[in-house]
C-alpha positions in Angstrom: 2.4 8.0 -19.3 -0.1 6.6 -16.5 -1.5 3.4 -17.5 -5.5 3.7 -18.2 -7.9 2.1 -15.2 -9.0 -0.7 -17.0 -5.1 -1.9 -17.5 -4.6 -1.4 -13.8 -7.2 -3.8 -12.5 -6.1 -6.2 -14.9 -2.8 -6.1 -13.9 -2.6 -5.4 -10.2 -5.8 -7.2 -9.2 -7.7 -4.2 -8.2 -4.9 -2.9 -6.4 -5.3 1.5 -7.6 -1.4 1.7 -8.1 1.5 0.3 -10.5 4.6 -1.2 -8.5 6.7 1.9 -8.1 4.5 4.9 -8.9 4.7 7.5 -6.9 1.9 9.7 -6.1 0.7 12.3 -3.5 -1.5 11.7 -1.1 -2.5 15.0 1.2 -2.8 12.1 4.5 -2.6 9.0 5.4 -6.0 8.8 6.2 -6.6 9.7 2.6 -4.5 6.8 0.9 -6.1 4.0 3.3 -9.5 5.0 1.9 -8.5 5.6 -1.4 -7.2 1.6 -0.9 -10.3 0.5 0.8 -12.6 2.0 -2.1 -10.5 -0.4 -4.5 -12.5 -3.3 -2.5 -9.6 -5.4 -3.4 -10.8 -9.1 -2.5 -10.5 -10.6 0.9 -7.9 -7.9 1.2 -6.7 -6.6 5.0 -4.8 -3.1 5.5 -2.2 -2.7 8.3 -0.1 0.3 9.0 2.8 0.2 10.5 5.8 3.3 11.8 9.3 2.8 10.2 12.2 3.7 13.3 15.2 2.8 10.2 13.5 3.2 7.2 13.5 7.2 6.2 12.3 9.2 3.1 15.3 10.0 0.6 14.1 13.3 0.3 13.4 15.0 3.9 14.7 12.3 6.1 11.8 11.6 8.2 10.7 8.1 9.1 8.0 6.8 6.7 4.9 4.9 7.1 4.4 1.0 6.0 1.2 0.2 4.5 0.8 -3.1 3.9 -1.8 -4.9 1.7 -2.4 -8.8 2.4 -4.8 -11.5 2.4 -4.9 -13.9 5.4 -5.5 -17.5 5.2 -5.7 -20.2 8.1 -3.7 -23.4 8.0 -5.2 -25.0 11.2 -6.1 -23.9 14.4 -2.9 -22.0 15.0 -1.4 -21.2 11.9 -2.0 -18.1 9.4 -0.9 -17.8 6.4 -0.5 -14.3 4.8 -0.3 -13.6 1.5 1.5 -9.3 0.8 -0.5 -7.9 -2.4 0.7 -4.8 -2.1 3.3 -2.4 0.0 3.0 1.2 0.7 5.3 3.9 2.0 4.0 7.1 3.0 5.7 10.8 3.8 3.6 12.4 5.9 5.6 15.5 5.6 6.5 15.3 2.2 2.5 14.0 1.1 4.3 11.3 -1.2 3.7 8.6 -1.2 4.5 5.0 -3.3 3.7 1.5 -3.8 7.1 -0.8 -3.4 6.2 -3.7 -3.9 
């Protein structure tokens, strides 16, 4: 049973998916914007190819999404913060959120 909206954003912090639901997404453009319209605060998005990391399914290499905030420590040092990781199928248009 998917959990109602209101439970989600309580939950995951705006963040549009449960750790470990699976869902389809017909692209990859389409899951970035479906995480941007979440407006998740001070949140980044950066996508990244997987050469080791293949789906179960089809064996193709997925695609990393990862969510984060970004802090600075000092002139050189960043701190990030992972809210959220995606991995997409672009073959298979599945996609889920791992972590």
């Amino acid at each position: 049973m998917a959990h109602p909206s209101r439970v989600k954003s309580k939950i995951a912090g705006g963040i549009p998916h449960m750790p470990f639901q699976e869902f389809t997404a017909n692209s990859l453009e389409q899951l970035l914007a479906e995480l941007k319209k979440a407006k998740i605060p001070n949140a980044r998005i950066e996508v990244s190819t997987s050469e080791n990391g293949r789906h179960y399914a089809c064996s193709k290499p997925l695609v990393n999404v990862l969510v984060y905030t970004s802090h600075s420590l000092g002139e050189e040092q960043e701190y990030k913060d992972l809210l959220a990781l995606y991995q997409y199928c672009p073959d298979c248009k599945n996609a889920a959120r791992v972590l």
